[in-house]
C-alpha positions as CSV (number, residue, x, y, z in Angstrom):
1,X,-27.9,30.6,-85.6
2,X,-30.7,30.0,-83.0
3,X,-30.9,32.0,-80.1
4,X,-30.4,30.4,-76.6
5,X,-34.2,30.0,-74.7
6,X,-34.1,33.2,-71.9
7,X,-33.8,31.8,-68.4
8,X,-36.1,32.8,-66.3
9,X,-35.8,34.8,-63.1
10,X,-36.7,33.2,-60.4
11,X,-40.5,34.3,-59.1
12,X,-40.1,37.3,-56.4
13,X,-41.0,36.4,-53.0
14,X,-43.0,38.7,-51.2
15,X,-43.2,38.2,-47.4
16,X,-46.0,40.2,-45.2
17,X,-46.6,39.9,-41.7
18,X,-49.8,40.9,-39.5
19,X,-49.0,41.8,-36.2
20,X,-52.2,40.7,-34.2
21,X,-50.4,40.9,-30.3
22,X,-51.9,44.1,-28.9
23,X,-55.3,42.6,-29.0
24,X,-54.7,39.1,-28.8
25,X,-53.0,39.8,-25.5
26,X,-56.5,41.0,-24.4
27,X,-58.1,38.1,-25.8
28,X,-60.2,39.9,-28.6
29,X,-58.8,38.5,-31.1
30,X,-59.0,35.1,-32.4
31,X,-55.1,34.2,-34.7
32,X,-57.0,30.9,-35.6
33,X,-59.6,32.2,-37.0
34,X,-58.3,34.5,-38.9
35,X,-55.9,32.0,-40.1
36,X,-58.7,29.9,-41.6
37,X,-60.6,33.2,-43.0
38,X,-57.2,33.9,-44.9
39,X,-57.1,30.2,-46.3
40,X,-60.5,30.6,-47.4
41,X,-60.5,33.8,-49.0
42,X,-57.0,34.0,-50.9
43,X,-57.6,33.9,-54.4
44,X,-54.6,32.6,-56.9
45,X,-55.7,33.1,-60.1
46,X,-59.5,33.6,-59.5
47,X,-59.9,30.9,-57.1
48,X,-60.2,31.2,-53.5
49,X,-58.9,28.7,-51.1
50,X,-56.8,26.7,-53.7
51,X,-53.3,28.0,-52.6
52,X,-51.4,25.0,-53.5
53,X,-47.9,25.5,-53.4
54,X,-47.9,29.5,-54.4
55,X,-48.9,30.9,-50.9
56,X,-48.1,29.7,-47.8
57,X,-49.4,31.3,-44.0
58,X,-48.3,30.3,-41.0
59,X,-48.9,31.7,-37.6
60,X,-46.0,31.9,-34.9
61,X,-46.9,31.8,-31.3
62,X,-50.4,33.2,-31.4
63,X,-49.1,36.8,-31.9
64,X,-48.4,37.3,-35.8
65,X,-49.2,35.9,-39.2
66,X,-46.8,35.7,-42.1
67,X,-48.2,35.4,-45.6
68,X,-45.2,34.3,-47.9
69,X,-46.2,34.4,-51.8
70,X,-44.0,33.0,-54.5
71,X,-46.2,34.6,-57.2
72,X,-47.3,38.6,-57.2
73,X,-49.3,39.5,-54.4
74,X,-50.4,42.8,-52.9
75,X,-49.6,44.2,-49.3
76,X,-53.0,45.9,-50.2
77,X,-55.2,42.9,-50.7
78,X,-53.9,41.8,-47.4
79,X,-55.3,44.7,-45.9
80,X,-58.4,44.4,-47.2
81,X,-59.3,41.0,-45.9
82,X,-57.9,41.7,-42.9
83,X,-60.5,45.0,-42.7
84,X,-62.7,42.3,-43.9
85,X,-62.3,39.7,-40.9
86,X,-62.8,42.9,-38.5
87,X,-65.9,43.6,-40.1
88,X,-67.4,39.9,-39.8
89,X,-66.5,39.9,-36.1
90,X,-67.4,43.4,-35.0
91,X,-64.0,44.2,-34.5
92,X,-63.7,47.0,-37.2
93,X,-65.5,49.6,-34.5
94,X,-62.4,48.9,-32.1
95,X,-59.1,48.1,-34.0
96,X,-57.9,49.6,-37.3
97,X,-54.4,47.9,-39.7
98,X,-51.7,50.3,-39.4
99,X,-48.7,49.6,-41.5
100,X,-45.7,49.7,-39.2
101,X,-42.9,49.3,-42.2
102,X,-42.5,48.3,-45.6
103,X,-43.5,44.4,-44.8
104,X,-45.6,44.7,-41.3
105,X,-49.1,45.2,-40.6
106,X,-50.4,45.8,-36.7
107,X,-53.2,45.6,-35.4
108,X,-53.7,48.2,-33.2
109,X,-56.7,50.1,-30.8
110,X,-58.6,53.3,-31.7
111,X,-57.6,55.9,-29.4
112,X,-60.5,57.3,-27.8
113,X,-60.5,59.7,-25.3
114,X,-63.9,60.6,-23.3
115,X,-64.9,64.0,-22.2
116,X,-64.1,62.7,-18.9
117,X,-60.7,62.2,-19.9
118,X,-59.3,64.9,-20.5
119,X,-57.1,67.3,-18.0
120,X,-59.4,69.7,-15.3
121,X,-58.2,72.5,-13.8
């Protein structure tokens, strides 16, 4: 008697957002641009910039990015081209990616304190 063909599971979605509103709000950081550098430099299965179908990343009202895979992809590799694009643009001097929870990148300042900021007495 031949076995039944396996279903398969459906593909795990993974969901990521970047939080990009601290310095957007101070106009230092460009959401459309790094939207286009994220088109460009996604790679599904070697290839960058064909996402077809797989990925999809949209950007809601100039303050956060959400990547939305259908196939494996890594919170990591987000990270690094978002290091990336800070590097391009001189940013990566003034802003560091903090993950906030399991899902959420931010985008957030170095805190740097002068020597004439600290308390006198």
């Amino acid at each position: 008697m031949p076995k039944a063909p396996a279903s398969k599971a459906p593909a795990a979605k993974h969901k990521f957002i970047v939080d990009y509103s601290r310095p957007a709000n101070d106009d230092l950081f460009d959401g459309a641009a790094y939207e286009k550098f994220l088109h460009d430099r996604i790679k599904v299965d070697g290839k960058a910039g064909q996402l077809g179908d797989n990925i999809k990343i949209t950007r809601d009202n100039n303050n956060r990015i959400t990547v939305t895979s259908n196939i494996p992809f890594s919170k990591r590799y987000l990270k690094y081209l978002t290091k990336k694009f800070l590097k391009k643009n001189s940013l990566r001097d003034y802003l560091r990616v903090v993950a906030s929870s399991k899902d959420i990148y931010q985008l957030r300042f170095y805190n740097i304190e002068g020597p004439g900021d600290e308390d006198e007495e």
